[in-house]
C-alpha positions in Angstrom: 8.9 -23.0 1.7 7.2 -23.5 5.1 9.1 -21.4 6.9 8.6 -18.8 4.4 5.0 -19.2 4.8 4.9 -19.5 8.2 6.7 -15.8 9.0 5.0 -13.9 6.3 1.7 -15.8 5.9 -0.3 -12.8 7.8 1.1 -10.4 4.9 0.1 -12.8 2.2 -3.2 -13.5 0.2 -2.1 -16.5 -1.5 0.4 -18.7 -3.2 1.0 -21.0 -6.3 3.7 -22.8 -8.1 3.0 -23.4 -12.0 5.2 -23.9 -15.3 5.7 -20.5 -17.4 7.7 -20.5 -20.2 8.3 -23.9 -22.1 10.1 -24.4 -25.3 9.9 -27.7 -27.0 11.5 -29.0 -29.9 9.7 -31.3 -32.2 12.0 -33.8 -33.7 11.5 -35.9 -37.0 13.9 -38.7 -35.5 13.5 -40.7 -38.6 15.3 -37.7 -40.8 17.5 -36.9 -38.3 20.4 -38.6 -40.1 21.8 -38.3 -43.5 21.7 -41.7 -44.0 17.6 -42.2 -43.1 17.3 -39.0 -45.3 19.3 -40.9 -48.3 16.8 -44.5 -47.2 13.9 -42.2 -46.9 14.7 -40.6 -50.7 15.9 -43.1 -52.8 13.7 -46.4 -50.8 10.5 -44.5 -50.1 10.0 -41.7 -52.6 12.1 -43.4 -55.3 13.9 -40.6 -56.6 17.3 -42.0 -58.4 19.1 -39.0 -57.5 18.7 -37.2 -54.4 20.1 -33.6 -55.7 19.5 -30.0 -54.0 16.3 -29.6 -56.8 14.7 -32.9 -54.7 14.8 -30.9 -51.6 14.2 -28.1 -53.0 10.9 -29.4 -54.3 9.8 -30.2 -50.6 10.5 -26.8 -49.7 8.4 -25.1 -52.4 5.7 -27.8 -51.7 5.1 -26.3 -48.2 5.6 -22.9 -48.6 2.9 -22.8 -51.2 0.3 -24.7 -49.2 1.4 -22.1 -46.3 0.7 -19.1 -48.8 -2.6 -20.8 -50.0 -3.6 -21.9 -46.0 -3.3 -18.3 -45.1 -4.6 -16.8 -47.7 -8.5 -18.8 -46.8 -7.8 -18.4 -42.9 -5.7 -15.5 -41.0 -3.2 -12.8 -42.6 0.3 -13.4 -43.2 3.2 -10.7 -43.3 7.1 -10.6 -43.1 8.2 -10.0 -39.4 9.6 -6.4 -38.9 13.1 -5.7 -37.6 12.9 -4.3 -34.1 9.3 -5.1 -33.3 8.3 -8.1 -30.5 6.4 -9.8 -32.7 4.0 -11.1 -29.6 3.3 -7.4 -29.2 2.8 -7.1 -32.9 0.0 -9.9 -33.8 -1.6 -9.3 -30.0 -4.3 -7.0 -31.2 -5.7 -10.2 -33.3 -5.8 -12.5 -30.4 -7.3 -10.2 -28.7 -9.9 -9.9 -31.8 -10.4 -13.6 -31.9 -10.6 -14.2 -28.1 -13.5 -11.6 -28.4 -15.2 -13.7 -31.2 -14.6 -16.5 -29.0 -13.0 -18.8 -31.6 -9.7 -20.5 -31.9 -7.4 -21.7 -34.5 -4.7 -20.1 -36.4 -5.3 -15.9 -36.0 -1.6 -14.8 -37.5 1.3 -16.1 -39.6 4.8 -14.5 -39.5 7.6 -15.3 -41.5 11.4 -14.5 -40.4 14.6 -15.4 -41.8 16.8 -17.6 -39.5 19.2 -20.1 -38.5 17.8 -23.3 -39.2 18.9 -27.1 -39.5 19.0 -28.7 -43.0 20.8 -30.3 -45.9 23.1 -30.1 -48.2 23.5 -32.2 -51.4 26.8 -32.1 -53.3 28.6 -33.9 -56.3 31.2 -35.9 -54.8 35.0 -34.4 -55.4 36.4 -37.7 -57.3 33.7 -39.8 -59.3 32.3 -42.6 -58.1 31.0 -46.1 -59.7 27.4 -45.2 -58.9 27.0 -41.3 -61.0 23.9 -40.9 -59.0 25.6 -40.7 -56.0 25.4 -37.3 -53.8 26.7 -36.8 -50.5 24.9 -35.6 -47.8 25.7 -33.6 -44.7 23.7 -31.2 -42.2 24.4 -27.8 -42.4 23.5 -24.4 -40.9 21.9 -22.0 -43.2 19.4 -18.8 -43.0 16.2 -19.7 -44.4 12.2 -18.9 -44.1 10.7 -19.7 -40.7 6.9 -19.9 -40.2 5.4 -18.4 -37.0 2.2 -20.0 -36.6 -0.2 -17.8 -33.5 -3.0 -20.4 -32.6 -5.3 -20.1 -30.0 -6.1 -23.4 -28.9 -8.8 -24.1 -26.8 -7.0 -26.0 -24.0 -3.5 -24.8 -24.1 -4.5 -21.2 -24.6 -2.4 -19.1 -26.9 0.5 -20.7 -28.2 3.1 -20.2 -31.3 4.2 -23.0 -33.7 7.3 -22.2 -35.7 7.7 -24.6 -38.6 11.4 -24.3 -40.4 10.1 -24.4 -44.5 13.4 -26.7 -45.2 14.1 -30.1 -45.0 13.8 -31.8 -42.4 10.8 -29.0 -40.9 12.1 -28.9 -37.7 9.3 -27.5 -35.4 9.3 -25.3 -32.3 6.6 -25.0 -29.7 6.1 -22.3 -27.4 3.9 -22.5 -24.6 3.2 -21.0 -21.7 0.8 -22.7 -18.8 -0.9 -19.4 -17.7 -3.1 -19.4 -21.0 -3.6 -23.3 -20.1 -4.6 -22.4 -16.5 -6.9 -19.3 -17.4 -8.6 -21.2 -19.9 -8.9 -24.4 -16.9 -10.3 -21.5 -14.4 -13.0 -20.1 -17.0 -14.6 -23.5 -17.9 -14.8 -24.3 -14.1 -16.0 -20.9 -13.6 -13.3 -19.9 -11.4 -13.5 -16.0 -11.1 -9.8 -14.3 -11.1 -8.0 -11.6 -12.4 -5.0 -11.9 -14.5 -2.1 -9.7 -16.0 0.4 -10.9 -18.4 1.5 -14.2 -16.8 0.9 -13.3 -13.1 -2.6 -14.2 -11.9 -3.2 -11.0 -8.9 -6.8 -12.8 -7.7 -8.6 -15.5 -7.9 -12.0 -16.8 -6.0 -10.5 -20.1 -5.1 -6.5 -20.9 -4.3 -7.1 -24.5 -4.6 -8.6 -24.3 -7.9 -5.9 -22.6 -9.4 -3.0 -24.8 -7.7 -5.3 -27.5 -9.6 -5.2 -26.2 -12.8 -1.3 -25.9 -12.7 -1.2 -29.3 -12.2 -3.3 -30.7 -14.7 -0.4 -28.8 -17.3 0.7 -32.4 -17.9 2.9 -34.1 -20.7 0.0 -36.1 -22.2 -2.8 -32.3 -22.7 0.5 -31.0 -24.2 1.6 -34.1 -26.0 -2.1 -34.2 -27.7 -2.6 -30.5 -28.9 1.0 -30.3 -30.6 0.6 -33.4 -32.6 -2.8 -32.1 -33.3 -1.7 -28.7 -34.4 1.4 -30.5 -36.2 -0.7 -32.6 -38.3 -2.8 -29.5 -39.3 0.2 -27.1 -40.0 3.3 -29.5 -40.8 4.5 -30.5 -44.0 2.5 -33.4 -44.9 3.8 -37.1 -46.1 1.6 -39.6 -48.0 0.3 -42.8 -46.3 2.7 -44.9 -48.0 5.8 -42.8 -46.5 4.0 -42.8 -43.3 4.0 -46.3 -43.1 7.5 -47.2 -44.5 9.4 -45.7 -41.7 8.9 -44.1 -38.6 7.9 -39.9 -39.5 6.5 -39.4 -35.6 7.8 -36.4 -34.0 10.2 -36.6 -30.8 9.4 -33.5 -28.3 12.4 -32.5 -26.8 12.4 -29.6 -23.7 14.9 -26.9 -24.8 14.0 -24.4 -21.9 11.7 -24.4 -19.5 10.7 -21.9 -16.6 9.5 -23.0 -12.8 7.6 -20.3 -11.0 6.3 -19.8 -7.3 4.5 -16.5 -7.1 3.3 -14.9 -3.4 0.8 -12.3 -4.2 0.4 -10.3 -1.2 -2.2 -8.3 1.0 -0.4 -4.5 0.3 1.9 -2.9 -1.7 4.5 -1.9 1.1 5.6 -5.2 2.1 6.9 -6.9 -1.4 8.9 -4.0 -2.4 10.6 -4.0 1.4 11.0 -7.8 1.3 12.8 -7.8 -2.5 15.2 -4.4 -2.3 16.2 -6.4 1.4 16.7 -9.8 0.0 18.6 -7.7 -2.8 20.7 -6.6 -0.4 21.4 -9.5 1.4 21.4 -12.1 -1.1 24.1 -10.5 -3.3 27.0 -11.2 -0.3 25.3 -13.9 1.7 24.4 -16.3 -2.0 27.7 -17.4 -2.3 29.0 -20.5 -4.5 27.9 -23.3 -1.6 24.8 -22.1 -1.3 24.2 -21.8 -4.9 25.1 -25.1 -5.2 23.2 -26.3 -1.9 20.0 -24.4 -3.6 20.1 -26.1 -7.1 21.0 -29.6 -5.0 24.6 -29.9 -7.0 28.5 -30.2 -6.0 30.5 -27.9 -7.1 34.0 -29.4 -7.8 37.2 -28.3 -10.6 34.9 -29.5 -13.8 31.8 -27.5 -13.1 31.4 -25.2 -15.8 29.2 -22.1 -16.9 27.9 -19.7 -14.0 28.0 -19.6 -10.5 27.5 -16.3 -9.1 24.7 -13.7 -8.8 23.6 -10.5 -10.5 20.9 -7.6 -9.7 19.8 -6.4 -13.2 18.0 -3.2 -14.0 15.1 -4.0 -17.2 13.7 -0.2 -16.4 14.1 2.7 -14.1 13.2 1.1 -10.3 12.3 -2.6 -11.9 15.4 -4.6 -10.8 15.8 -8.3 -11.5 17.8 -10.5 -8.9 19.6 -13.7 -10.6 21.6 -16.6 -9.1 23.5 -18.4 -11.8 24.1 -22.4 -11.9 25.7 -23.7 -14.9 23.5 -23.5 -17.5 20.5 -22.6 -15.3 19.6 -19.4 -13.1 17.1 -18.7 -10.5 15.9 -15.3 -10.4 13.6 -12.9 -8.2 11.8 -9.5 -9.3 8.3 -8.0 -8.4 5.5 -6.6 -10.5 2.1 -5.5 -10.4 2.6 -3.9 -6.6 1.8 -6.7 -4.7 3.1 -10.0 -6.5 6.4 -11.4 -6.7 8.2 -14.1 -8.5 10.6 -17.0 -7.5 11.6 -18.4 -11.3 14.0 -21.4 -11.8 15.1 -21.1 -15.8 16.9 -23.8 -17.2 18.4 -24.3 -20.6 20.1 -28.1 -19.8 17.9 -30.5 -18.1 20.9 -32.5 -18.3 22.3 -30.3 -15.2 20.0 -31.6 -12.6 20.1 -34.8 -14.1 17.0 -35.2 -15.6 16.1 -36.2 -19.3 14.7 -33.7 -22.0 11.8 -35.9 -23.6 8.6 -34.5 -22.9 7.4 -38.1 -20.9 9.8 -36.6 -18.0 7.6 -33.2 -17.4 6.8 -34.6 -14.2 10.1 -35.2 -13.0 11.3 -31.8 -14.0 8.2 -30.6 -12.2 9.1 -32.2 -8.5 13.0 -31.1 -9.1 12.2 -27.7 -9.9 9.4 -27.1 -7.0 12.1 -28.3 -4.7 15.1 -25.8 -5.7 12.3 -22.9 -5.5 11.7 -24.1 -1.8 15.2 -24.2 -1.0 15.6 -20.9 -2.4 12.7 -19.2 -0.4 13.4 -21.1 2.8 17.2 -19.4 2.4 15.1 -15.9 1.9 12.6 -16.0 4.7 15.7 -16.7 7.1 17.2 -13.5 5.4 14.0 -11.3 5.4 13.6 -12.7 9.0 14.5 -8.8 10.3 13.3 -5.5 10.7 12.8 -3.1 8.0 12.2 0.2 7.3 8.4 1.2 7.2 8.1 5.4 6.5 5.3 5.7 9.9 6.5 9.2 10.1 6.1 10.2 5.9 2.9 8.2 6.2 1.9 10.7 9.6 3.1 13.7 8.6 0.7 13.4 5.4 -3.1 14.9 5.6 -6.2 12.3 5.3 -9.4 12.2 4.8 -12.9 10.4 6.3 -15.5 11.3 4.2 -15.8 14.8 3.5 -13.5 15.8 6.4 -9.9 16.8 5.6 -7.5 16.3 8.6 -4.0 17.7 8.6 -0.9 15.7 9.2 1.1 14.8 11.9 4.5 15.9 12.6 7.3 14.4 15.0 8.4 17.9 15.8 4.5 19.1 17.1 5.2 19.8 20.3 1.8 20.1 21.3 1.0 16.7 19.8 3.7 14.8 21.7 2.8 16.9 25.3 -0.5 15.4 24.4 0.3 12.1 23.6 2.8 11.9 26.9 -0.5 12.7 28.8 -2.8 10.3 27.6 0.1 7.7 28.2 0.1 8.7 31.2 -3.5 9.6 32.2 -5.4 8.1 30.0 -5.4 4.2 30.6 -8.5 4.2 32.2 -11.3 1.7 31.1 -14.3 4.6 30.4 -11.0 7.2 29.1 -10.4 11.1 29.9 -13.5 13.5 28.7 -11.3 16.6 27.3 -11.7 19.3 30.2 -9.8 16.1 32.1 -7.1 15.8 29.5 -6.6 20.2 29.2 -6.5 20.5 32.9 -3.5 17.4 32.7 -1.7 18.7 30.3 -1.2 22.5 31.9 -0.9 20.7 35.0 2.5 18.1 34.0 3.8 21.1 31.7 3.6 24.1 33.7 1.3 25.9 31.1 -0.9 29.0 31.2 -4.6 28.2 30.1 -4.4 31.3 27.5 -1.5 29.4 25.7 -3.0 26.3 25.1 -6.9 26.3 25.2 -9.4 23.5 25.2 -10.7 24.7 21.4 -6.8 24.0 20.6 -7.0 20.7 22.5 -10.2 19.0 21.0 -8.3 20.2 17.7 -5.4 18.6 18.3 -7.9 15.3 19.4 -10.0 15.3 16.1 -6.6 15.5 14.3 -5.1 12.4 16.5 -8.8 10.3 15.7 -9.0 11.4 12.3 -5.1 9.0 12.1 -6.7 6.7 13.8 -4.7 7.1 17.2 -7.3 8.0 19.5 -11.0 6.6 20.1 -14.1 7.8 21.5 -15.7 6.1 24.2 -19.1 4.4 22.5 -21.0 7.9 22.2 -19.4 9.6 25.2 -16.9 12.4 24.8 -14.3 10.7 26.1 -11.2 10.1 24.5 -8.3 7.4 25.1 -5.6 5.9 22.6 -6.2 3.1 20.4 -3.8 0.0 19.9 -1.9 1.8 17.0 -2.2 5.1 19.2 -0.2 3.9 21.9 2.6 2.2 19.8 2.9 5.9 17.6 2.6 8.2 20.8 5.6 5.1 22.6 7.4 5.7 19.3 7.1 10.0 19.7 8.0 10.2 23.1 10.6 7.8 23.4 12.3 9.6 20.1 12.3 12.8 21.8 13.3 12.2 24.9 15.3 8.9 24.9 17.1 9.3 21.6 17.3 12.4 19.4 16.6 14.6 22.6 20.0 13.3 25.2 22.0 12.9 21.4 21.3 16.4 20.2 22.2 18.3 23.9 25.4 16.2 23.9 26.3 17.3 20.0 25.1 21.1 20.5 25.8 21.8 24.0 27.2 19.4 26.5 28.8 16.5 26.1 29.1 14.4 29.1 32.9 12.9 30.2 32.8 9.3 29.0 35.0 8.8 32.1 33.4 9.7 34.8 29.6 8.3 32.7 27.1 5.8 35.4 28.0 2.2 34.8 24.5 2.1 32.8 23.8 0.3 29.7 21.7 3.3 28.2 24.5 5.4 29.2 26.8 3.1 27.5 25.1 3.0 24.5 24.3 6.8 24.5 28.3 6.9 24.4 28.6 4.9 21.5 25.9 6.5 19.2 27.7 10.0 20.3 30.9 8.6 19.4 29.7 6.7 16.2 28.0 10.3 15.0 30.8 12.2 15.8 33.0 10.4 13.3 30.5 10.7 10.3 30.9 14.4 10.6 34.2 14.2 11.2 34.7 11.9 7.7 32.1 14.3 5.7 34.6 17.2 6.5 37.5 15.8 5.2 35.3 14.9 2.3 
């Protein structure tokens, strides 16, 4: 990561590492058995026969205090096929985060695959005619989708399953936990989806992500559990254990480098694109996640570039059950995310007490993985000077025209000032004009000195030339001598010696100077030659 840093730290405005997406399972791991469900009946309840009306009677229980909770605090409406329902119930967070309130602002219900169980008469009687046996099953069944805005943890989403044993599932996200950090320390920043683009004070923000600890989340889910769970009387409570066990069923690892400009990221990710999908091989997938690959490794271990939309690409590198992937948004930020759906992988534990660990693990892999980049990106790219020239611009109310790489009267000019104009006070432009007919053999008629300060404005309009403090007198700036080195050399170094040996002589590469240039001149010729040659026979 400090290398990564340390070569593209001029192009970047800041950096931070942060939790995104987390999915946690809420457990009740005293009815997590049949047996405990059979004690928790027949021992705790005291019903004699524990028959598919008994859970049934739960189930009813809670979906009426769910009908009568929403009907006193926040609508409630079936979930529509084909609609994200986060996009669906947004417009009443964004009602109730304009009220400034929080609590529950939206229920959804939706049939799904859910944990339960099943009561059934036993095939062959048995001594006791009350007996029933029970086993866990999969079956579709009423989910609630409970959209709170809490006032530490930001927006969240509780889904309760309506049968027996009410499995929950939490789903958090530690941007709304960070934003809400930032705005009571009065942090100013500007945010997008889950990508902060600004913010007044790095270090603040590094400091919110890491107060997104096990205990804040530990508290506001047991909070919001007690408020929207299916309740149990004292007595039940205290006759065996009915605390919930969060588990971690996927969590997501971010570093984000938002940068200065928007030309750099989309170079720097269509490049590590390009190399990463021959160089990321299976060792260094496995060197980046810190695991051996061996003849028992299952799941994946390769990478993929995914298109979501037209020009937004997604790069992944697979890992078992886990990928690391790379994409850019907003212009100027992109994303290094480590996705995992078994903790069990990097050899860490699911409970929620070990958010810490997973923490330190994952910041590690998404170091690797941008140290391995930055060697990669380490190399030149392409940067369009001569679209970004030949385009017009304006200063202020003036309109200056663009620059072209075939003016000739442009790159006579800028050979000149190479030339001529390094001194300190620079040329005043009768100086330059007489220069310029003087190295090119020119009549005064066909280029005059209104055509030359012309050419000058358009040069200092780009930026390429300066004045003198308020004297007339021009020279070329820092950028103006790299662009006018660039145009001359072009012309007469490369595309100039290349096109007179395509188009009208080519020299004998046996009787060439024992010259390097020469050599390479040769080679290019050569290399050119047999593109043509292969487009023909195309």
């Amino acid at each position: 990561m400090e290398l990564f840093t340390r070569l593209f730290g001029g192009l970047l405005v800041f950096v931070y590492h942060c939790f995104d997406r987390v999915v946690i399972h809420g457990y009740l791991s005293g009815l997590s058995r049949p047996a405990q469900v059979a004690y928790f009946f027949r021992d705790v309840v005291g019903e004699p026969v524990i028959s598919k009306e008994v859970l049934s009677r739960r189930t009813n229980e809670y979906q009426a205090w769910v009908e009568a909770f929403a009907g006193n605090h926040c609508p409630i409406e079936w979930a529509g096929a084909g609609v994200r329902k986060e996009d669906y119930v947004r417009p009443a967070l964004r009602r109730m985060a304009q009220a400034k309130r929080h609590g529950v602002y939206f229920i959804l219900k939706s049939m799904e695959q859910g944990n339960t169980f099943r009561s059934t008469v036993p095939k062959y009687p048995s001594a006791d005619p009350n007996y029933r046996v029970l086993a866990r099953q999969r079956s579709r069944f009423t989910h609630y989708y409970f959209y709170i805005r809490d006032e530490k943890l930001g927006s969240i989403v509780l889904r309760m399953a309506s049968f027996f044993p009410f499995q929950a599932t939490y789903f958090l996200n530690s941007h709304s936990f960070m934003e809400n950090e930032l705005n009571r320390d009065g942090v100013k920043f500007r945010k997008n989806d889950n990508a902060f683009l600004s913010v007044s004070d790095p270090a603040a923000l590094q400091a919110a992500a890491d107060r997104f600890t096990a205990d804040t989340i530990r508290e506001r889910l047991e909070y919001w559990t007690l408020i929207l769970g299916p309740k149990f009387s004292k007595r039940e409570r205290s006759s065996m254990n009915l605390r919930r066990f969060y588990a971690v069923s996927q969590i997501e690892y971010c570093r984000n480098f938002i940068f200065k400009r928007t030309f750099p990221i989309h170079r720097i990710f269509e490049r590590g694109c390009e190399i990463g999908l021959w160089r990321l091989t299976a060792n260094r997938i496995s060197e980046i996640f810190g695991t051996r690959v061996n003849r028992k490794t299952k799941g994946k271990l390769n990478t993929t570039l995914e298109q979501i939309d037209h020009g937004h690409h997604i790069f992944r590198a697979y890992c078992r059950n886990a990928f690391i992937k790379q994409y850019e948004k907003f212009s100027t930020f992109l994303r290094n995310e480590i996705c995992s759906n078994n903790l069990a992988d990097f050899g860490l534990k699911k409970g929620l007490d070990h958010l810490a660990a997973v923490r330190s693990t994952f910041l590690a892999i998404t170091g690797r993985f941008a140290t391995f980049q930055a060697r990669w990106l380490n190399v030149p790219v392409d940067f369009p000077l001569l679209q970004k020239l030949a385009l017009p611009v304006t200063a202020g109310t003036v309109r200056f025209p663009g620059i072209k790489i075939h003016d000739t009267r442009l790159i006579r000019l800028m050979e000149v000032l190479l030339h001529n104009g390094t001194t300190v006070a620079g040329w005043r432009s009768p100086q330059i004009h007489a220069a310029v007919l003087a190295a090119f053999a020119i009549p005064a008629e066909h280029y005059t000195l209104n055509q030359l300060r012309y050419d000058l404005r358009k040069l200092k309009g780009h930026g390429l030339v300066e004045r003198d403090g308020r004297r007339y007198a021009y020279r070329l700036s820092d950028k103006g001598v790299r662009v006018a080195l660039l145009f001359v050399l072009f012309h007469q170094r490369l595309c100039g010696p290349l096109a007179n040996s395509l188009f009208r002589h080519r020299p004998d590469p046996e009787h060439r100077p024992k010259s390097k240039l020469e050599t390479a001149f040769n080679k290019a010729d050569i290399s050119i030659r047999n593109i043509i040659r292969l487009l023909e026979a195309a």
